[in-house]
C-alpha positions in Angstrom: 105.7 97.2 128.3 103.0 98.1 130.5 102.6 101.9 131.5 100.5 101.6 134.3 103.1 99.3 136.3 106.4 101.8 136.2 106.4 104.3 133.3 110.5 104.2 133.7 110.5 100.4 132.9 108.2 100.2 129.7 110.2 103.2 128.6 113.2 100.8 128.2 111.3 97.7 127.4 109.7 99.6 124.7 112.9 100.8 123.2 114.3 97.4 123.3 111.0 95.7 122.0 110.6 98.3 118.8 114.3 97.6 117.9 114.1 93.8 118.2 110.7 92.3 118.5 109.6 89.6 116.7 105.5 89.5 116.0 103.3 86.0 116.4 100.2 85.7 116.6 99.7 84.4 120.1 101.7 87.5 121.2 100.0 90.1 119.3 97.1 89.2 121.2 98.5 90.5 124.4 100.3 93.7 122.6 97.3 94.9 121.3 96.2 96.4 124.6 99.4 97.5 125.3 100.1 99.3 122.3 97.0 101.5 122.7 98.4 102.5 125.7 101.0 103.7 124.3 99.5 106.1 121.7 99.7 109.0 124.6 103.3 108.6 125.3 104.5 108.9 121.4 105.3 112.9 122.4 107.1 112.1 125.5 108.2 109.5 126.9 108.4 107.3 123.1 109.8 110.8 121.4 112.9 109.2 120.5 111.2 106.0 119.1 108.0 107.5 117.9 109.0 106.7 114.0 109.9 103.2 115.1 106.3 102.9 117.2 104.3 104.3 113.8 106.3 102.0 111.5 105.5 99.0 113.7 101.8 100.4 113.6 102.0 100.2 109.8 103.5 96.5 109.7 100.9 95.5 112.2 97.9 97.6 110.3 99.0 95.8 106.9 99.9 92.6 107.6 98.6 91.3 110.5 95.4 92.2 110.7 92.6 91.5 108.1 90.7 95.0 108.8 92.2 97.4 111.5 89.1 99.2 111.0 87.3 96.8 112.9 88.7 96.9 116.7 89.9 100.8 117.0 93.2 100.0 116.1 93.6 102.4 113.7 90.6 104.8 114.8 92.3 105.1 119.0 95.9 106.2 117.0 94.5 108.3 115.0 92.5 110.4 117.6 95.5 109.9 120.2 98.4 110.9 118.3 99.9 114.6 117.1 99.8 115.0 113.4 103.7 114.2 112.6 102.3 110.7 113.7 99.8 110.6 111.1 101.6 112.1 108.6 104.6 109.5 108.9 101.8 106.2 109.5 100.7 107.8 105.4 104.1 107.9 105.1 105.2 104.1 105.9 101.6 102.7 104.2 103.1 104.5 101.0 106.6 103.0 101.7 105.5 99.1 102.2 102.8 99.5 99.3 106.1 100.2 96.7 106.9 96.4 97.8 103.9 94.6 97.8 103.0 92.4 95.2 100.1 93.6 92.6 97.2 90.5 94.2 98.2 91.8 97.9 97.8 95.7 96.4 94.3 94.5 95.8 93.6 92.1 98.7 94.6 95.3 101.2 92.6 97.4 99.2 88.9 95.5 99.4 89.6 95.1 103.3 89.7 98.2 104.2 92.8 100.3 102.8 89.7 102.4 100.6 87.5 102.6 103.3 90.5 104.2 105.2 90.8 106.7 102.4 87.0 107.4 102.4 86.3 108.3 105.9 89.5 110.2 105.8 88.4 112.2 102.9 85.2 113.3 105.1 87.0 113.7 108.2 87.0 110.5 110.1 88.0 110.2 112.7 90.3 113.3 112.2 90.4 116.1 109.9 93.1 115.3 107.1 96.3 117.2 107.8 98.1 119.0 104.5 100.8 116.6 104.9 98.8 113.1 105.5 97.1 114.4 102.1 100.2 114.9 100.3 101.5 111.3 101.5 98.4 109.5 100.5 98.3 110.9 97.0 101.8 109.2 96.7 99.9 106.0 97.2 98.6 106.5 93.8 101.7 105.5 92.1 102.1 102.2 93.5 98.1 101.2 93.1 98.2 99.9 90.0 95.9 97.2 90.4 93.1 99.8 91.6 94.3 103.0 89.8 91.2 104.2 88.6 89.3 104.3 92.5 92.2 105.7 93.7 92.2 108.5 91.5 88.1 108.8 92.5 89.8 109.6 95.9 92.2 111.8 95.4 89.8 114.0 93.4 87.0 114.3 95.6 89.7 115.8 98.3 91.0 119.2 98.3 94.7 119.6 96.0 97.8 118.3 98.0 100.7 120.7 98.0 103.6 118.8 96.2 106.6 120.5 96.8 108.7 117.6 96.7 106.8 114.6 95.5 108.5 111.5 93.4 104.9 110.9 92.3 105.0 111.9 89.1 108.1 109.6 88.3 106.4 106.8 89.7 103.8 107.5 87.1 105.7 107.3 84.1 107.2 103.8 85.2 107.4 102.0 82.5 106.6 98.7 84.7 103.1 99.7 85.5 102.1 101.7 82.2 99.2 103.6 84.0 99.5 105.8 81.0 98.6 103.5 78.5 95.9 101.3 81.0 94.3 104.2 82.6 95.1 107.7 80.3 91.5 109.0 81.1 92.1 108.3 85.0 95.7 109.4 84.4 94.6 113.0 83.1 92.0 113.5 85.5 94.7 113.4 88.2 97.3 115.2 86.5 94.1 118.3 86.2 93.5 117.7 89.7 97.4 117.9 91.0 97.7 121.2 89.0 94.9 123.0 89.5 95.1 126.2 91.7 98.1 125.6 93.6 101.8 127.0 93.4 103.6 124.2 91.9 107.4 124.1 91.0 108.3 124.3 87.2 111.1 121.4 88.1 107.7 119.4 87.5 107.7 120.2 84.1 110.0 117.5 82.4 107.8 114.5 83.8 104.2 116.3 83.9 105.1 117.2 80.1 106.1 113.5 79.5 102.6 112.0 80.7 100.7 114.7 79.2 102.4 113.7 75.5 101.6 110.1 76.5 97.9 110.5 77.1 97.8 112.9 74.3 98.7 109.9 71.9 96.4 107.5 73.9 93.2 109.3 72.9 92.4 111.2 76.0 89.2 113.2 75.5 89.9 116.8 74.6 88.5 118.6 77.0 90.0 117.4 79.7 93.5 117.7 77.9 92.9 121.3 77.0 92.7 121.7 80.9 95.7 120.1 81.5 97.7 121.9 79.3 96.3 125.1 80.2 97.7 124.2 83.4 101.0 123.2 82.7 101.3 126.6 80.6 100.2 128.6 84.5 103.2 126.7 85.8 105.1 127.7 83.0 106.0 124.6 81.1 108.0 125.5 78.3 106.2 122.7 75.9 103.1 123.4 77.4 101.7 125.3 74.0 103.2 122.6 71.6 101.2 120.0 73.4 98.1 121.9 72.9 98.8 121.9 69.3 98.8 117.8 69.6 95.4 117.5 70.7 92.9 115.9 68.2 
């Protein structure tokens, strides 16, 4: 796995390892040092596998390591890598974090998953991409367990294009019932998400859905009238009848 003994050879061991490795700790130990090495090759010789390399970046970052913070891990990829990287290691967090209990949500969280979101928000070590910020405000719909600082987040950064999100369905699940735990949070976000940018009317069905369902929880007015105003720029057809609702 080693670059610096024949680049040829940890090509193929590579390939091999990302498809059937099998972590321990003793091992990790050694990889470490090896992965960082291979942060420079993700755009040419690892092209092919550079989806497998971020994933197993992820699985390390979440679940092996108490704060990848800490040692570089995280900081030498980020700095290293081309932006597709960082987009898809926002990417994978968001995937694993739909799977993870609600104690290890929170766990991941305190050690360093908001930190990560932080410094990223003030451009540490790297300048957050469009897409990265598009991936991470996915995140929101499977933190439950820390809705409300996650929300803090997202709003303090500039609004993600959402094109083609499932974050607004993952809001209305009825599982975590962030509308009726968090409605204040919830509407702050929804003003945040629809504020000044171009989004598609497709939107409408679920944005109109939360909206009524804050709109019952006692949302303060103000910040509803916003939201409403907003959904009546991207042309929500209910968008004046839910106006009419607010108290």
């Amino acid at each position: 796995l080693d670059w610096d003994i024949d680049v040829r050879q940890a090509r193929q061991a590579w390939d091999g390892w990302l498809s059937w490795g099998r972590l321990s700790e003793p091992l990790l130990d050694e990889l470490i040092p090896l992965y960082k090495k291979s942060f420079s090759y993700l755009s040419s010789a690892l092209q092919g596998e550079r989806d497998r390399f971020v994933e197993w970046m992820v699985i390390i970052s979440l679940f092996w390591m108490d704060n990848p913070l800490a040692n570089r891990w995280v900081t030498d990829f980020l700095q290293t890598v081309e932006e597709q990287d960082r987009v898809s290691f926002a990417s994978q967090i968001g995937n694993h974090l739909m799977n993870m209990k609600t104690e290890t949500k929170s766990g991941l969280w305190k050690r360093w998953l908001k930190k990560y979101w932080e410094n990223r928000i003030q451009g540490a070590p790297v300048p957050l991409a469009d897409g990265e910020l598009k991936e991470m405000a996915e995140w929101a719909g499977e933190l439950e367990p820390v809705f409300p600082d996650a929300v803090e987040l997202i709003c303090k950064g500039r609004v993600p294009q959402l094109e083609h999100t499932s974050l607004f369905w993952r809001l209305e699940k009825e599982e975590t019932n962030i509308s009726t735990r968090y409605p204040e949070d919830l509407a702050r976000l929804l003003v945040h998400l629809t504020t000044g940018v171009q989004m598609p009317r497709y939107f409408c069905v679920e944005l109109e859905k939360l909206t009524e369902e804050i709109i019952t929880a006692g949302v303060p007015a103000m910040i509803l009238r916003r939201l409403c105003n907003n959904l009546a720029t991207i042309g929500c057809d209910k968008a004046e009848e839910l106006s009419c609702k607010i108290e």
